[in-house]
N, C-alpha and C positions, 0 to 999 in steps of 0.2 A: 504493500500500500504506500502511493507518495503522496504527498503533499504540496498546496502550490498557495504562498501567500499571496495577497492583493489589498494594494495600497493607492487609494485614490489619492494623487497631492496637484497641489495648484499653490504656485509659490509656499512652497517646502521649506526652505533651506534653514531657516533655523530649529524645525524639531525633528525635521530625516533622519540627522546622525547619532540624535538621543536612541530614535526608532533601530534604526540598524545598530547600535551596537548592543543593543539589549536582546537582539533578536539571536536564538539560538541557531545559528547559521552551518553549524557542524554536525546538527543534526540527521540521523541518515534517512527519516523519513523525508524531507523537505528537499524536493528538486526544483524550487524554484521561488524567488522573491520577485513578483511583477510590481513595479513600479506604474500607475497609468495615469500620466501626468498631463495637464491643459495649463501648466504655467504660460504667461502671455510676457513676460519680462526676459529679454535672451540671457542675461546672467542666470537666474533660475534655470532655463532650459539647460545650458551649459553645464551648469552645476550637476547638475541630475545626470545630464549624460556622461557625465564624468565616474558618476559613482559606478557603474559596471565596470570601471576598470578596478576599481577594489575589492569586489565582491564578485565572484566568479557567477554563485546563485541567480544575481540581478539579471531583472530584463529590464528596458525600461520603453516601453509604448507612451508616443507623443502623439496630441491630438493637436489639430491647428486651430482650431478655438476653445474657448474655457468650456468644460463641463460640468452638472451641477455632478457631486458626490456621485449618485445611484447610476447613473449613465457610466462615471467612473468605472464604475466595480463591474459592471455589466461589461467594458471595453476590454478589462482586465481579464474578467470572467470567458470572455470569446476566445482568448489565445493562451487560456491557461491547458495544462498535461495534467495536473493532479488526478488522481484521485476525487480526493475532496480539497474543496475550498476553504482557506482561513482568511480573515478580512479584520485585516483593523484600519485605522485613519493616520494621514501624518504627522496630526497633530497628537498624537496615542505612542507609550510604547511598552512592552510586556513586560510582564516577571520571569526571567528566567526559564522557569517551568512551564511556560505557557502551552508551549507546544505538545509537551510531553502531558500536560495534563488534556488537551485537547484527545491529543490520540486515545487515554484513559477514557475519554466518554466515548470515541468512534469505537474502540473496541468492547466496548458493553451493547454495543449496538443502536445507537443513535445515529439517526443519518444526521441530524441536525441542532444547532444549540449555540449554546455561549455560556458566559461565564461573567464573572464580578469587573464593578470599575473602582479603581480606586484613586485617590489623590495624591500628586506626588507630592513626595516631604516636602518642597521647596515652596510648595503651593498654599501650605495647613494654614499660614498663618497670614495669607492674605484673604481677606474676608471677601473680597468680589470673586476670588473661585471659588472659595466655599460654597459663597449663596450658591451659585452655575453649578455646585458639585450635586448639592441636594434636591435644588426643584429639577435638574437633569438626567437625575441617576436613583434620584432612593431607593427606588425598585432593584437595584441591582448594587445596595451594599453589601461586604465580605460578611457572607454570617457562616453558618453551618448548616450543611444538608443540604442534598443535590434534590432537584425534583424538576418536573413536568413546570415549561413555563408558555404564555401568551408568545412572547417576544425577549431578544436580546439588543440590547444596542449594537448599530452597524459598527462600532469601532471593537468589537468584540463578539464577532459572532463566526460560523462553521457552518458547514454544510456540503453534503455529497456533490459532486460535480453532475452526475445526470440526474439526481434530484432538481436542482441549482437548472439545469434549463428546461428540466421538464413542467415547471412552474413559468416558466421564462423571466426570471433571476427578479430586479427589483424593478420596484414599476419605476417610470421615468418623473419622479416626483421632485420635486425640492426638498421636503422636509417631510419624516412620520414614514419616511420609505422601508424602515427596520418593521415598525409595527404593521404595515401592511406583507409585508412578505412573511413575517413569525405565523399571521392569519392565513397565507396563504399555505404552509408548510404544514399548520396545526387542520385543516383540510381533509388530510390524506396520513398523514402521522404525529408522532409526537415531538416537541423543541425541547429540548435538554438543558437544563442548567447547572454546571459545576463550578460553584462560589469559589474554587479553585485555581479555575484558569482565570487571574486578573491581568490586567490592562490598566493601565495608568494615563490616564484624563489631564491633559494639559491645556490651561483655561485662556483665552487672553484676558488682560485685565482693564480693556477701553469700558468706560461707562458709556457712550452711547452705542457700542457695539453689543456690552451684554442689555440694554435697552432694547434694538431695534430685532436681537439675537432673541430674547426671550415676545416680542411679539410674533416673530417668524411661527415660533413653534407653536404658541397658541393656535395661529390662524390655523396650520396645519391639520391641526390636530381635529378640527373644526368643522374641515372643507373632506377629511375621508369621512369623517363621522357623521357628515349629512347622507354620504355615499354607501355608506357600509348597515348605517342601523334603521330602526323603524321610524315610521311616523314622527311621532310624538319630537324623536330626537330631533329632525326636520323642521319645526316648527319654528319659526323666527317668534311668535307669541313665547312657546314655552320657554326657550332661549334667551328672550329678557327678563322675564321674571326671574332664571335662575342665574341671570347677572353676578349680581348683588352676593350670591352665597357661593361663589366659584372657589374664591380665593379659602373661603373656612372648607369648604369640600377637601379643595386638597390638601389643604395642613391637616384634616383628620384621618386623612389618606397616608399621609407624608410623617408622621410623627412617630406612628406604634412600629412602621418598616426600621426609625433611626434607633427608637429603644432598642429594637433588637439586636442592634450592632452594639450595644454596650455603652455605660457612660459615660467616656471618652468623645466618643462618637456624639451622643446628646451634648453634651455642654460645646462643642465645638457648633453643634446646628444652633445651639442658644447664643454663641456671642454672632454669630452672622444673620442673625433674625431680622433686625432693620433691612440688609439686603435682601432675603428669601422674600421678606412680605412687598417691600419693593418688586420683586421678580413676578411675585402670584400678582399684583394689579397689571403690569406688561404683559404679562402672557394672558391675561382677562381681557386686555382691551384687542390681542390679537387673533382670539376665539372670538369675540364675538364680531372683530372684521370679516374673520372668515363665514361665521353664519350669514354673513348677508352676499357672499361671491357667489356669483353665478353659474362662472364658466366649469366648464368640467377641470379636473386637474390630474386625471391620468386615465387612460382607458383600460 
């Protein structure tokens, strides 16, 4: 059985090298590290093309315009040899073990899955990646005990290679492309989760980027969720009246997931609280943009 990483980057260069040198590169499952890059800056392009000369593993596939992420991995996905697929992001890089915990779940028999995000040391004690670590991620803090999940984060997830296009990989979305393909996979079987295989989440720390960053996700989340679920959910009515309760929704969503992780883990979500409850009114105002979009947003 091999292995084929896939790394969607678009102006990379400063967390590539973190990614590649954490990456278990000597590993004998792993025949290959895909690079599939739409950087628009020729130093970046240069850069990357460079990196195959150090890494024998690398491939590096260029597109001649930017892609959003999920077209990435889908470009990546077309000219990978694995086996099965591993997928993380540029801005992400593993634990060591990642790999080798990965193949632990393919060899119990999972075609498909993910595993934990966690924050890197450098990061703990900046409060603007915190808040982005928890309204981002709670659902996938390190805790204990593998199980059956919805969905994994695209900067941490796995998957059989003829599973992977027999669904036809990820939809061409901007944003929530992880949670629609987890649905689409949970379908036909089941998505695995091993709090084992983690991934380290590298945040930027502009305030109007995690501003315009956390309405992104909202909207998204907004515009499948008109597409995916019933009536009621559809309702531009019931969708303003539940306005107003969004933000306490998900903190009582959000909360019992952080206990679990210990309290370490709580007291670090309590001093970033000003930012989290900041982040839950941005990502409120960009769900409910998206309740009112019309256009389709992936077929």
């Amino acid at each position: 059985m091999k292995i084929s990483i896939i790394i969607p980057a678009y102006n990379s260069s400063k967390t590539l090298p973190t990614l590649l040198k954490n990456l278990d590169m000597d590993n004998d499952a792993l025949c290959e590290v895909i690079i599939s890059d739409s950087s628009d800056i020729p130093l970046e392009i240069e850069y990357i093309s460079e990196l195959k000369y150090l890494h024998p593993k690398l491939k590096i596939i260029s597109s001649e315009s930017r892609q959003i992420p999920s077209s990435s991995r889908n470009i990546g996905a077309a000219q990978a040899s694995g086996d099965y697929l591993l997928f993380i992001d540029s801005d992400a890089y593993p634990h060591q073990s990642w790999i080798d915990e990965i193949l632990d779940s393919i060899n119990k028999g999972f075609r498909a899955g993910g595993g934990s995000i966690s924050l890197p040391p450098f990061q703990k004690k900046n409060l603007l990646a915190v808040s982005q670590y928890f309204l981002q991620f709670n659902e996938f803090l390190p805790r204990k005990g593998s199980q059956a999940i919805r969905f994994s984060p695209s900067c941490n997830l796995y998957c059989e290679r003829e599973l992977f296009h027999s669904i036809g990989g990820f939809p061409d979305i901007r944003a929530s492309e992880d949670v629609l393909f987890g649905m689409k996979i949970n379908e036909s079987d089941s998505y695995w989760y091993n709090p084992e295989a983690t991934v380290y989440h590298i945040f930027g720390t502009d305030k109007n980027r995690f501003r315009s960053n956390q309405k992104l996700l909202g909207e998204y989340v907004a515009r499948y969720r008109k597409k995916e679920y019933g009536a009621i959910r559809r309702s531009v009515v019931f969708q303003i009246l539940l306005f107003p309760f969004i933000p306490i929704i998900k903190t009582s969503l959000m909360v019992p997931r952080i206990c679990r992780s210990g309290s370490s883990c709580f007291l670090m979500y309590l001093r970033a609280l000003p930012g989290i409850l900041a982040g839950l009114w941005y990502w409120s105002l960009g769900y409910m943009k998206g309740i009112f979009q019309v256009e389709e947003i992936y077929g």
